[in-house]
C-alpha positions as CSV (number, residue, x, y, z in Angstrom):
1,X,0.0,0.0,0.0
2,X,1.7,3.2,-0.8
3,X,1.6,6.2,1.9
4,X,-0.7,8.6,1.8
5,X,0.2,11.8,0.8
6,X,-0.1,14.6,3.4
7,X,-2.6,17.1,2.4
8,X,-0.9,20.5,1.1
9,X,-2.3,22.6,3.7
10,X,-0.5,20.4,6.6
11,X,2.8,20.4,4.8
12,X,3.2,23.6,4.4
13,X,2.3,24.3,7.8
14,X,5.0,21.6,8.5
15,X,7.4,23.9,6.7
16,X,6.5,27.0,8.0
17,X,7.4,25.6,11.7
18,X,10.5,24.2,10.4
19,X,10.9,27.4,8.9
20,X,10.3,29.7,11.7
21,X,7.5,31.8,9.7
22,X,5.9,34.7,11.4
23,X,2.4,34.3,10.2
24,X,1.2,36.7,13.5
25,X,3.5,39.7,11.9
26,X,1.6,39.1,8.6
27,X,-2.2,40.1,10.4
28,X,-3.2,43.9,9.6
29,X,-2.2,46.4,11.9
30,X,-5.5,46.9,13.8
31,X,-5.6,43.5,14.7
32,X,-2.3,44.0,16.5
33,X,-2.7,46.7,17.8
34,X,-5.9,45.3,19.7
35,X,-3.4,42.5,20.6
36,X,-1.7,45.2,22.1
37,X,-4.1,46.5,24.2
38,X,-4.0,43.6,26.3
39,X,-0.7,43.9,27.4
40,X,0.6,45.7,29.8
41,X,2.7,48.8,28.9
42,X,6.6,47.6,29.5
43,X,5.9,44.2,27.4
44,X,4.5,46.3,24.8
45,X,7.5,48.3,24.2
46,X,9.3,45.2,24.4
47,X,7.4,43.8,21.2
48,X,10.0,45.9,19.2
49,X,12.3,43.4,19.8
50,X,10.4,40.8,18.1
51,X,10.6,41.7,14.2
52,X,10.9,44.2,11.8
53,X,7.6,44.7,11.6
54,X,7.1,45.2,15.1
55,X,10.1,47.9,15.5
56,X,7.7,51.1,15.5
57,X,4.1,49.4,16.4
58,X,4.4,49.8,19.7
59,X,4.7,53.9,19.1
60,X,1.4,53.8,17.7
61,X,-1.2,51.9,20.3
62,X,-3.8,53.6,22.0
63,X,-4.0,51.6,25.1
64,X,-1.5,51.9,27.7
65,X,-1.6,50.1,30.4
66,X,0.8,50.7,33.4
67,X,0.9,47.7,36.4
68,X,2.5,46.5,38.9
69,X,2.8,44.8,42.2
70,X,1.0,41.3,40.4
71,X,2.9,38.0,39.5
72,X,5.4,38.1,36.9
73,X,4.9,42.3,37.4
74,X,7.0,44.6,38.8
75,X,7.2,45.0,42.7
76,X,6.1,48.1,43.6
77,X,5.2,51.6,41.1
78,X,8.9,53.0,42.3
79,X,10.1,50.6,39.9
80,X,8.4,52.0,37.2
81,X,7.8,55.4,37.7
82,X,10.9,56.4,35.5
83,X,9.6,53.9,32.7
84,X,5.6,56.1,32.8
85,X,7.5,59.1,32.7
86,X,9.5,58.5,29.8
87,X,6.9,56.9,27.7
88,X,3.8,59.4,28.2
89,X,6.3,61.9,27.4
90,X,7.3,60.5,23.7
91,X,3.5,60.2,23.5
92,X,3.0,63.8,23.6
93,X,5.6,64.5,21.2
94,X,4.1,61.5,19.1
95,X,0.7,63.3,19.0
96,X,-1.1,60.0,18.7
97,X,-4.4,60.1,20.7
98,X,-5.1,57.7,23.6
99,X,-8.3,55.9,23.5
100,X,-7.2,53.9,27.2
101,X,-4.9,54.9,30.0
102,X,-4.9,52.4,32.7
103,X,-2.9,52.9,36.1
104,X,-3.0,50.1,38.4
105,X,-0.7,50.3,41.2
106,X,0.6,48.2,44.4
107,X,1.8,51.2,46.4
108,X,4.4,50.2,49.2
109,X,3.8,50.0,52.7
110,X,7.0,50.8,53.8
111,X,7.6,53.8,51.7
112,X,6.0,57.6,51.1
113,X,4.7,57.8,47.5
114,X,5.0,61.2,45.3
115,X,1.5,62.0,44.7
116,X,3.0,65.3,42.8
117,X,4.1,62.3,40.1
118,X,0.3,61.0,39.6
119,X,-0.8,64.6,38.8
120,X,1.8,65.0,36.2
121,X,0.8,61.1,34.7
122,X,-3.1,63.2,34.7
123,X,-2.6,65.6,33.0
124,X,0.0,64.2,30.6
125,X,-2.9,61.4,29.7
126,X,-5.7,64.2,29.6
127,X,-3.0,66.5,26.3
128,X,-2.9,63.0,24.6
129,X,-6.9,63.4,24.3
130,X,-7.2,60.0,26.1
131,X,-11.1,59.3,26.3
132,X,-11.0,56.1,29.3
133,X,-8.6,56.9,32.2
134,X,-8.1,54.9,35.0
135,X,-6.8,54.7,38.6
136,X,-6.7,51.7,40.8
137,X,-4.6,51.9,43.7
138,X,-3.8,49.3,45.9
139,X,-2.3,50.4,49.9
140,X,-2.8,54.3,50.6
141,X,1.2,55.2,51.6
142,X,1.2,58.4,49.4
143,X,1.7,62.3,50.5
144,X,-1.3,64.7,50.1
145,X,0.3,67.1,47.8
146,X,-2.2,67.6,45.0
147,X,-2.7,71.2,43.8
148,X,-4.6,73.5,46.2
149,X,-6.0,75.7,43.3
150,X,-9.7,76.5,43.6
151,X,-10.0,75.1,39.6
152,X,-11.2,72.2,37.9
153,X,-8.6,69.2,38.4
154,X,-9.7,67.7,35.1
155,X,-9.7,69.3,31.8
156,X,-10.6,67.8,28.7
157,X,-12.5,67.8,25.8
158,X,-12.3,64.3,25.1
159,X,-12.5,62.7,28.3
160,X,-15.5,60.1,28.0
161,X,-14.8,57.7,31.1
162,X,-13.0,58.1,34.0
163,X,-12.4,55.5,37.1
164,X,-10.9,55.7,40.5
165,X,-10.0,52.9,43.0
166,X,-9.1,53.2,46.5
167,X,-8.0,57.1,45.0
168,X,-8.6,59.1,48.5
169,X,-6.5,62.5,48.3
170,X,-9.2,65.0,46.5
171,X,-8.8,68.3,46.4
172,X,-12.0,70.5,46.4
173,X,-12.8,71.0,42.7
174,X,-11.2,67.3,41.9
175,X,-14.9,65.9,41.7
176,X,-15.5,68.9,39.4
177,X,-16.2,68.1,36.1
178,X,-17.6,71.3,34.8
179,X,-14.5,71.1,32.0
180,X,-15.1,68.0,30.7
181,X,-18.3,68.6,28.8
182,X,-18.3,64.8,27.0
183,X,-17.5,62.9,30.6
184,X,-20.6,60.3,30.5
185,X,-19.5,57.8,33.1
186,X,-17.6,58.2,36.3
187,X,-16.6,55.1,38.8
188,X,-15.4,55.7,42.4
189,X,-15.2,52.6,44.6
190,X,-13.8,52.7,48.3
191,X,-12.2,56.3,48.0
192,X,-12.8,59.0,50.6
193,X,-15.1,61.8,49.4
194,X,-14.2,64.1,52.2
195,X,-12.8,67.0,50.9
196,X,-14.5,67.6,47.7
197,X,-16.7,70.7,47.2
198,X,-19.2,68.8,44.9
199,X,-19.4,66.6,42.2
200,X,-20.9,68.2,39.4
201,X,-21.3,67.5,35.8
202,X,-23.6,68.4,32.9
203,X,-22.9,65.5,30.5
204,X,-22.5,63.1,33.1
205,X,-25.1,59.6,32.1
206,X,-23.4,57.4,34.6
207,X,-22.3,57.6,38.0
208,X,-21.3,54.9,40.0
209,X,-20.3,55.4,44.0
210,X,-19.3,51.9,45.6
211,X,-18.3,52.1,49.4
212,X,-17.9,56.1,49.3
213,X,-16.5,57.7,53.0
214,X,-18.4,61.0,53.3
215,X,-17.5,64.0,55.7
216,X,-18.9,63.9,58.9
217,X,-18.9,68.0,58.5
218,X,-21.0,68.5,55.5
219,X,-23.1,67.0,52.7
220,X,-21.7,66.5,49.4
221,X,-24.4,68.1,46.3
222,X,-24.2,65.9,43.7
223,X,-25.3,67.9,40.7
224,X,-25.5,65.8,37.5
225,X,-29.1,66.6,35.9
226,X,-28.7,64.4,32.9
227,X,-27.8,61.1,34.9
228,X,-29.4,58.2,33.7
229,X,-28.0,55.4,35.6
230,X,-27.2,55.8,40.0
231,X,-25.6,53.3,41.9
232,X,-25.5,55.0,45.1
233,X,-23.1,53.7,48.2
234,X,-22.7,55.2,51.4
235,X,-20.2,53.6,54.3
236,X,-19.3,56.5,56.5
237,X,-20.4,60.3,57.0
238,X,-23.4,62.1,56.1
239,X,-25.4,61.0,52.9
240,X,-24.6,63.3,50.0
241,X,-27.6,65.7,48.2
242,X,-29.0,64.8,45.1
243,X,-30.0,67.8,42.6
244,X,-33.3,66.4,40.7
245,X,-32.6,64.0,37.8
246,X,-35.1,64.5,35.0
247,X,-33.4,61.8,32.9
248,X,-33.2,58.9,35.6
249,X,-34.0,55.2,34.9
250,X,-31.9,53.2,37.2
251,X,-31.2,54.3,40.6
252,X,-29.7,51.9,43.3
253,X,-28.8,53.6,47.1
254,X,-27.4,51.8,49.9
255,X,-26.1,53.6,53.0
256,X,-24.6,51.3,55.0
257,X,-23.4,54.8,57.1
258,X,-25.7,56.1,60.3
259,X,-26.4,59.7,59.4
260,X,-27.2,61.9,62.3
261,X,-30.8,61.6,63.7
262,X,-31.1,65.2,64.2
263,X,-32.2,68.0,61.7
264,X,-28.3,69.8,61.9
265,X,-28.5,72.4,59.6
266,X,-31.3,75.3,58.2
267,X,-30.3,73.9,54.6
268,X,-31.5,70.4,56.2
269,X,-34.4,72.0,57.5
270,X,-36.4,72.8,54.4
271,X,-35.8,70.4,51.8
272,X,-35.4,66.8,50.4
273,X,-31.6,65.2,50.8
274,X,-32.1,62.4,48.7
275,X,-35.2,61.1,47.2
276,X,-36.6,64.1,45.9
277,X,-33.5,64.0,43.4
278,X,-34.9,60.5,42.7
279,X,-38.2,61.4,42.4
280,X,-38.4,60.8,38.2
281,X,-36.7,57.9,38.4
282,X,-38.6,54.2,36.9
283,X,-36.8,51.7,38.6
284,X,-35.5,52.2,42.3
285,X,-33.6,50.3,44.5
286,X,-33.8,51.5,48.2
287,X,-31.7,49.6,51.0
288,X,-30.4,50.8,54.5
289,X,-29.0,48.4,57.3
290,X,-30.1,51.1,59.9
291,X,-33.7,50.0,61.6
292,X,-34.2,53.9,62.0
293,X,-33.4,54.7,58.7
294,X,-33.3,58.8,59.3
295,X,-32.3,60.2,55.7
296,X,-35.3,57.8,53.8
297,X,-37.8,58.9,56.6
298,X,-37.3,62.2,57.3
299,X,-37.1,62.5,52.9
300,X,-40.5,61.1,52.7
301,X,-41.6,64.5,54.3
302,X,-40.4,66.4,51.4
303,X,-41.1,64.3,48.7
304,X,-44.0,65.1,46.8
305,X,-44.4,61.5,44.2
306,X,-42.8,59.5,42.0
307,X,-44.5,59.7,38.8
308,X,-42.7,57.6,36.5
309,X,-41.3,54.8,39.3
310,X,-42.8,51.4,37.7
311,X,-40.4,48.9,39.6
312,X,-39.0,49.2,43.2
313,X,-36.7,46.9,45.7
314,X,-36.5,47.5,49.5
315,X,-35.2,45.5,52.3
316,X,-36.2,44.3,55.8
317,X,-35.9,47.9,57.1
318,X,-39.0,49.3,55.3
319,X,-40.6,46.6,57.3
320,X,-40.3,48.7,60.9
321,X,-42.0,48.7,63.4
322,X,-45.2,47.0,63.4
323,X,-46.9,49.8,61.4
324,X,-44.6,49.8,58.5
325,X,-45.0,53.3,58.2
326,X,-42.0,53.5,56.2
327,X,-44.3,51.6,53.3
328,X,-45.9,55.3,53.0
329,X,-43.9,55.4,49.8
330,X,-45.8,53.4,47.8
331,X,-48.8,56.1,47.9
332,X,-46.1,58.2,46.1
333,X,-46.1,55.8,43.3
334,X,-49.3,56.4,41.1
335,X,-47.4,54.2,38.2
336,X,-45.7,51.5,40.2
337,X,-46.3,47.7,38.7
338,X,-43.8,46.2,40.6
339,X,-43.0,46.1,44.2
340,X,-39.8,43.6,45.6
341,X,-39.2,43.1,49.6
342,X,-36.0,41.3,49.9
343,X,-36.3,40.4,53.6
344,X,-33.6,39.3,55.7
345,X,-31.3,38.0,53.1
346,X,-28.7,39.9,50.9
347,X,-28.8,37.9,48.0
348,X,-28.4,38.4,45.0
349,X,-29.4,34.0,45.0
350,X,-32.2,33.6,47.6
351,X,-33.6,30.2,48.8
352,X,-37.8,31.4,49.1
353,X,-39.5,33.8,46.5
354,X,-42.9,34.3,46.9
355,X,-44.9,36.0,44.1
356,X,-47.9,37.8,44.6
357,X,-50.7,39.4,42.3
358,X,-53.5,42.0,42.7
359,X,-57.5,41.3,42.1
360,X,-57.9,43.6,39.8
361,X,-61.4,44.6,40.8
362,X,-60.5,44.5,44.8
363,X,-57.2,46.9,44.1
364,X,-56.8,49.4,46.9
365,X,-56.6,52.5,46.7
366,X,-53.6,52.6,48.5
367,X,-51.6,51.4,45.8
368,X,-50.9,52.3,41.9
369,X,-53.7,51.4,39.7
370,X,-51.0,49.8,37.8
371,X,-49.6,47.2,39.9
372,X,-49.6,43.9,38.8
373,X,-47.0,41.9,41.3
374,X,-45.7,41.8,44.4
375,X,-42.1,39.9,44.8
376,X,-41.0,38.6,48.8
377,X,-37.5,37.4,48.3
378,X,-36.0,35.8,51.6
379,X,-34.1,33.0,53.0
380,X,-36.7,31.3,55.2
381,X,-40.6,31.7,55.6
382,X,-40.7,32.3,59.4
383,X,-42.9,34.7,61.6
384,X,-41.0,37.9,60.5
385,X,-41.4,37.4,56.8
386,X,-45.3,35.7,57.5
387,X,-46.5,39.6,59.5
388,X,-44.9,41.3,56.3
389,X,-47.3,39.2,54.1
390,X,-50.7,39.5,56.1
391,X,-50.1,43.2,56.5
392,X,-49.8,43.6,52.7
393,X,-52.4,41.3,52.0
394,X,-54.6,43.0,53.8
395,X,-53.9,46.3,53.1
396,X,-52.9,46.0,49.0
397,X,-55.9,43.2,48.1
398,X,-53.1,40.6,47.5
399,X,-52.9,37.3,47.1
400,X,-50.3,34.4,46.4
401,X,-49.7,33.4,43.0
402,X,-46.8,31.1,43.0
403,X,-43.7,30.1,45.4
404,X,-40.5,28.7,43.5
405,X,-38.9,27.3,46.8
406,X,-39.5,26.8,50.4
407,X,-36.8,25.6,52.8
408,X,-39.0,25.7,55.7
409,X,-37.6,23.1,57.8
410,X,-40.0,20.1,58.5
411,X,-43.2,22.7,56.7
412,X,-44.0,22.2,53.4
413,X,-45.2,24.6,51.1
414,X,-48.9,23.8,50.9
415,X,-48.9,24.2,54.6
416,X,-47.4,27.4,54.6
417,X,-50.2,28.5,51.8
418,X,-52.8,26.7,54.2
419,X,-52.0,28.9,56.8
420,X,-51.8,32.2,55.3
421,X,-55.1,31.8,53.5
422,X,-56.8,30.8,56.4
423,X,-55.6,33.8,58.8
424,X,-55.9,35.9,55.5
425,X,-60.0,35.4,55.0
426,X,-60.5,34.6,58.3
């Protein structure tokens, strides 16, 4: 029998291995430049090394990435810092725009960081028109010596997208974004928010505040009238002020903080802190670990509807005391079809969830017209969760509609129904 012959395609990719073919240098140059944009910044550079081809690419990609302190990455930014200087600056005299900058840095313990050197690394990225800038920081060894200028700390036309990690020397005006008209989307997770003035922005559509440390001092306005997506998070310090948000779709607040339970200032006095800046919002999400909860109560004083709120998630704590007073909110809500309790569990996977619908002819009047379903998300049906349901049965015309799961120990589910039906139309 004589051998087969191998088929072309195979021998010639025999021969290109023997060969030592660089069939990745023969791709078009904005597939390697996304290539690029994976790596970080020093084994970019490096690619230069790798072939002809490659000698200048490097000059030309508009992601930069600068890490350290991972495996196989440098220890610590010191060893680096030289390396960002150098290459931002050929990118000015370069003049090739930066879609990406992306700092991520392992500052160390055991030594003072130049914060002076960030600032210049800012401003450097902002005159190469970059449009996503990033800071994550990792440790908080570094000096306070940001400008003390009562201006703008970022300038930029082309500045879409801006992120900052663990980032908690502000000046006043850093949070300022009134020279940046095209910023749409802002990120701040666990920085302090202390100093700032405000934040403020006209173009801003998405802001997103994850474990934010207020001032104990003063509340922080928050003044972006075209947002269209909030996620809210308060740890520490006094809840920040929301200017009203015509534009609103998504909101989600959590403070996690205790605010003081005193009215503590004339501006306090007179007006909404929070939720009449949410009032145009359609879907709401509305959680406090505090039983007292002063900032949602006190706000529901002030707060005159929400017109356009169709879906709305609150936890255990809208559920004190006995009366449930705090519930008042739903006769704000002339439009609301969906109403979630998510009651004594934090989720986001819960073990019960218990859906319930409206008789449409027996709807109270105490509700939106519109509602169609009531949601009870928990981990375990128990007394707690049962005085929840009979008070909104009784109050809203409800009635249970279907239970996915219920680990209720030795009681089953149709017991569980039994029960509420029979204390329900009792």
């Amino acid at each position: 029998m004589l051998p087969q012959k191998a088929p072309k395609n195979a021998s010639a990719a025999a021969a290109d291995l023997v060969e030592g073919r660089d069939h990745i240098s023969n791709l078009p140059d904005g597939v390697l430049q996304h290539i690029l944009s994976f790596l970080p910044a020093q084994d970019v550079v490096r690619t230069c090394l790798l072939a002809k081809r490659w000698r200048h690419m490097w000059e030309s990609t508009t992601v930069l990435r600068f890490v350290c302190g991972g495996l196989k990455e440098p220890g610590s930014v010191e060893e680096i810092k030289e390396f960002v200087d150098h290459l931002l600056r050929l990118r000015i005299r370069g003049g090739t725009p930066l879609d990406t900058c992306d700092f991520r840095f392992h500052l160390d313990e055991n030594k003072d960081f130049d914060m002076s050197r960030i600032v210049l690394w800012i401003r450097i990225a902002l005159q190469c028109k970059v449009r996503v800038l990033q800071f994550i920081f990792v440790g908080d060894n570094y000096q306070d010596i940001l400008p003390q200028d009562d201006h703008p700390f970022f300038i930029s036309q082309y500045l879409k997208k801006l992120e900052l990690e663990n980032f908690n020397e502000m000046v006043p005006r850093f949070l300022d974004f009134s020279c940046c008209p095209f910023l749409e989307d802002l990120e701040i997770v666990y920085c302090a928010l202390v100093r700032p003035k405000l934040i403020s922005s006209q173009s801003l559509k998405c802001l997103t505040i994850k474990r934010g440390y207020f001032s104990y001092e003063w509340r922080l306005p928050i003044r972006a009238p075209n947002l269209v997506s909030l996620w809210l998070e308060v740890s520490d310090g006094r809840t920040p002020s929301l200017q009203r948000m015509p534009s609103l779709l998504t909101a989600v607040v959590k403070i996690h903080g205790y605010d003081l339970n005193t009215v503590d200032s004339d501006y306090d006095n007179n007006q909404s802190i929070l939720l009449q800046g949410l009032s145009a919002v359609q879907n709401l999400v509305l959680i406090s670990p505090d039983i007292e909860m002063f900032i949602f109560r006190r706000d529901l004083k002030f707060c005159s509807s929400f017109n356009k709120l169709k879906s709305l998630l609150l936890d255990e704590y809208w559920c004190e005391p006995a009366d449930f007073s705090a519930l008042a909110c739903l006769k704000l809500s002339p439009v609301l079809e969906k109403l979630t309790l998510q009651l004594y569990s934090k989720g986001p996977k819960h073990k019960v969830e218990i859906k319930l619908g409206c008789k449409p002819l027996e709807m109270s009047a105490a509700i939106s017209q519109h509602f169609k379903m009531l949601e009870i998300k928990c981990e375990v049906y128990d007394d707690r969760v049962h005085n929840v349901l009979m008070f909104l049965s009784k109050q809203l015309n409800i009635y249970h509609e279907q239970v996915d799961f219920v680990p209720v120990g030795e009681l089953e589910y149709d017991e569980v129904i039994k029960e509420y039906d029979e204390e329900l139309f009792a």
